[in-house]
C-alpha positions as CSV (number, residue, x, y, z in Angstrom):
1,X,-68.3,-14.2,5.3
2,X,-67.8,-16.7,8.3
3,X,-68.2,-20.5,7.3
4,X,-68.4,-23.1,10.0
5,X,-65.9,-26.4,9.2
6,X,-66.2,-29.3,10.8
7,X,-63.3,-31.8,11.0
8,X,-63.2,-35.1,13.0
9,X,-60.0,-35.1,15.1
10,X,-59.2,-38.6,16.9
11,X,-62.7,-39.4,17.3
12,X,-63.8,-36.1,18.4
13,X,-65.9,-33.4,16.3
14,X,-64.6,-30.1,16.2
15,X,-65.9,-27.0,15.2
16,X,-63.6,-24.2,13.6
17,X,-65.0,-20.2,12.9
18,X,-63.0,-18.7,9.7
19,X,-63.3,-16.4,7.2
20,X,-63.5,-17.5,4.1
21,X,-60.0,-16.2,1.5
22,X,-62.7,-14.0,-0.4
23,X,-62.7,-10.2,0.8
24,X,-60.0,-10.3,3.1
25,X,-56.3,-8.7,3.3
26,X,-53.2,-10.5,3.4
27,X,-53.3,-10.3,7.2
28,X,-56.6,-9.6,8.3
29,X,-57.1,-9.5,11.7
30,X,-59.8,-12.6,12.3
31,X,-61.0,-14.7,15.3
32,X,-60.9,-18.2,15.8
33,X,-62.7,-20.3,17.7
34,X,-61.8,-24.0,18.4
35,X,-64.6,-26.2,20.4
36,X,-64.2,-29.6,20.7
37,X,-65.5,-32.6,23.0
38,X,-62.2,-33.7,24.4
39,X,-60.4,-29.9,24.5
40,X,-61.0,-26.4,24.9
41,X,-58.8,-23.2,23.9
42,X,-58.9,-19.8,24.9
43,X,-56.5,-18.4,22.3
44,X,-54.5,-15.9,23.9
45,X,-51.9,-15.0,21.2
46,X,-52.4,-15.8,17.0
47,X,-49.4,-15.1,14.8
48,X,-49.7,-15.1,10.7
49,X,-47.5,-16.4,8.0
50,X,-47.8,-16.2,4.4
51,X,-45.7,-18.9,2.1
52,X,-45.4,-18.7,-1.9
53,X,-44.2,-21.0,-3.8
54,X,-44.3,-24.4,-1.8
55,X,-41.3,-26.0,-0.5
56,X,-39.1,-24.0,-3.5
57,X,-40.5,-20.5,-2.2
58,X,-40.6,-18.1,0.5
59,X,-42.4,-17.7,3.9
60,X,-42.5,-14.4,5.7
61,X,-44.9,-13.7,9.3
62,X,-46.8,-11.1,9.4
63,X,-44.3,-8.9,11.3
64,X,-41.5,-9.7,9.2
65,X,-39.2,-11.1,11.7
66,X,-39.5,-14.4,10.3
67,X,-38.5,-14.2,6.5
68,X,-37.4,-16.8,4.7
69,X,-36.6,-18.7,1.0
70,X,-37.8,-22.1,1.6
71,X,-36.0,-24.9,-0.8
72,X,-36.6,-28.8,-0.6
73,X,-33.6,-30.8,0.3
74,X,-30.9,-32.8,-1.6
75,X,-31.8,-35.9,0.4
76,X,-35.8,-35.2,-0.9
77,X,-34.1,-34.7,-4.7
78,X,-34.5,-30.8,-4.2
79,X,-32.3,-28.7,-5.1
80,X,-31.1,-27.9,-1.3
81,X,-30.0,-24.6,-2.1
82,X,-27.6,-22.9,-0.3
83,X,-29.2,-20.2,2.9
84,X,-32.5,-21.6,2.6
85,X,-34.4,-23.8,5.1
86,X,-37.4,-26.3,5.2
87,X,-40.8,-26.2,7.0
88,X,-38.9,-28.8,9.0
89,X,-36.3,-26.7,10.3
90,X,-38.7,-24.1,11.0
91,X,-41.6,-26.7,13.1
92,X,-37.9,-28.0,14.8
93,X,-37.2,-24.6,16.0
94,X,-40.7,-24.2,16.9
95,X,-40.9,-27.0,19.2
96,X,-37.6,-26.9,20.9
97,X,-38.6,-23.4,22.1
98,X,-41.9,-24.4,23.2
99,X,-40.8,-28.0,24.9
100,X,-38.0,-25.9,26.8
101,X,-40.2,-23.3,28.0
102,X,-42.6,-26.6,29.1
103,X,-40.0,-27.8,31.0
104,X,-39.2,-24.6,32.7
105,X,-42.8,-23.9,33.9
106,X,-43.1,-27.3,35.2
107,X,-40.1,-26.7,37.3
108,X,-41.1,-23.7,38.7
109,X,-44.8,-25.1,39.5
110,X,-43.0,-28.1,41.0
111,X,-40.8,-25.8,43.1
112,X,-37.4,-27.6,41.2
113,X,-34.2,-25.2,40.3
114,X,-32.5,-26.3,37.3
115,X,-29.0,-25.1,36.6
116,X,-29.3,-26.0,32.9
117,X,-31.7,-26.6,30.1
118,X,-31.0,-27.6,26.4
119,X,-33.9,-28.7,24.3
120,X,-33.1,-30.0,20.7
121,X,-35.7,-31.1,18.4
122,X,-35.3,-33.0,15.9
123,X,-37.9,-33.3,13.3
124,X,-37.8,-35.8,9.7
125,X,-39.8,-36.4,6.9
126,X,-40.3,-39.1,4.5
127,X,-43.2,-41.2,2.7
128,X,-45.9,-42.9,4.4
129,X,-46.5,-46.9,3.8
130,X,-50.1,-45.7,2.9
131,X,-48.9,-43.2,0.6
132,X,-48.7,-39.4,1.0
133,X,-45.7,-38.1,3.3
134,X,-45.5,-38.0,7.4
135,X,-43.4,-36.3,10.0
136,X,-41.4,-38.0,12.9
137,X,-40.0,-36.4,15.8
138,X,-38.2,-36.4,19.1
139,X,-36.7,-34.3,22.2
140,X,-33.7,-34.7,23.5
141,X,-33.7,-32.9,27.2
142,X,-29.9,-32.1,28.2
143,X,-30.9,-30.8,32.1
144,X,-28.7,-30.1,34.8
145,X,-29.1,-30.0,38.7
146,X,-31.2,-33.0,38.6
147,X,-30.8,-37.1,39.2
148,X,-32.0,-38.7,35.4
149,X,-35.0,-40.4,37.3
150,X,-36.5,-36.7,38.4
151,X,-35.3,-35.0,34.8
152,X,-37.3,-38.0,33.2
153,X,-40.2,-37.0,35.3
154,X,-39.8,-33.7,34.7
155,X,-39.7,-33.9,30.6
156,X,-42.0,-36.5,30.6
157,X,-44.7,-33.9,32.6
158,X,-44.1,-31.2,30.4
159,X,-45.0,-33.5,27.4
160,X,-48.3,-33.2,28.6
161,X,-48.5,-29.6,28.9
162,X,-46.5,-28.1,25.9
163,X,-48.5,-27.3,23.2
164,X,-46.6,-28.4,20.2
165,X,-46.6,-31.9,22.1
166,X,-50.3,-31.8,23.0
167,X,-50.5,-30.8,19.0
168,X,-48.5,-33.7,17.3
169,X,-49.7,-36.1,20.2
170,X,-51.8,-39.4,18.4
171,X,-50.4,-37.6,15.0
172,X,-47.3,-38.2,14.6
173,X,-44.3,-40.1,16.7
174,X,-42.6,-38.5,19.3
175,X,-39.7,-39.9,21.0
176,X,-38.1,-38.4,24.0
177,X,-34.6,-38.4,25.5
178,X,-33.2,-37.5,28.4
179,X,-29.7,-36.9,29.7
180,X,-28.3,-35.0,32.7
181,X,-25.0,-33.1,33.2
């Protein structure tokens, strides 16, 4: 069964194509279609994950590479166990990979050779002054081979291509750093 959602995203009305949970598999192979007024996107590649039990459980993508026991932290009054990790370490992860490869491609469109790149993400959570919870985060760009003023330009242009960034951007706040060596 295929049920049309509509959401309102920064103004914009966008339309989303899913199956609905009834009559499906745990991974079932399934197209979606994203339309909006302000973007477009030609999904290329769609990954799965499954997560059980919350922020105390498990999460585990569909191929298995990615398996994990989830726990909340001690500083969230969880019981921060031991070999377990948080959506926020996984969304950090996420994003440092994607903001480096950013950076790489806009080097290479700009013709620029970098003799080092280091991304690190950091990503927090905490409670929102009009209740719920909400996510901070920043990028801290360690690149090498460049003057700061043309590594600055260079992180600050692939903000605006990398997806994670183009994701969070007008969502949540985003602060970016740059150092050269």
């Amino acid at each position: 069964m295929l049920e049309v959602i509509r959401t309102a995203n920064s103004g914009a009305i966008s339309e989303l194509a899913v199956l609905t949970a009834r009559n499906r598999s745990r991974y079932s192979s399934r197209t979606t279609v994203h339309r909006s007024r302000s973007m477009s996107v030609k999904v290329l590649y769609t990954t799965h994950a499954l997560a059980t039990g919350g922020r105390n459980g498990h999460t585990r993508s569909a191929d298995g590479i990615v398996d994990v026991d989830l726990s909340i932290p001690k500083a969230m009054g969880g019981p921060g166990r031991t070999g377990a990790t948080t959506p926020e370490d996984l969304f950090a992860a996420g994003y440092a990979a994607c903001f480096c490869s950013a950076v790489e491609f806009v080097a290479r469109q700009s013709g620029v050779r970098l003799s080092s790149l280091e991304i690190r993400a950091n990503v927090g959570i905490g409670p929102r002054e009009a209740g719920g919870f909400g996510l901070v985060a920043s990028i801290a760009a360690t690149v090498g081979g460049l003057p700061q003023a043309e590594a600055e330009k260079l992180v600050a242009a692939a903000h605006q291509v990398c997806p994670y960034s183009n994701a969070t951007r007008g969502n949540i706040d985003v602060g970016l750093e740059v150092s050269v060596v």
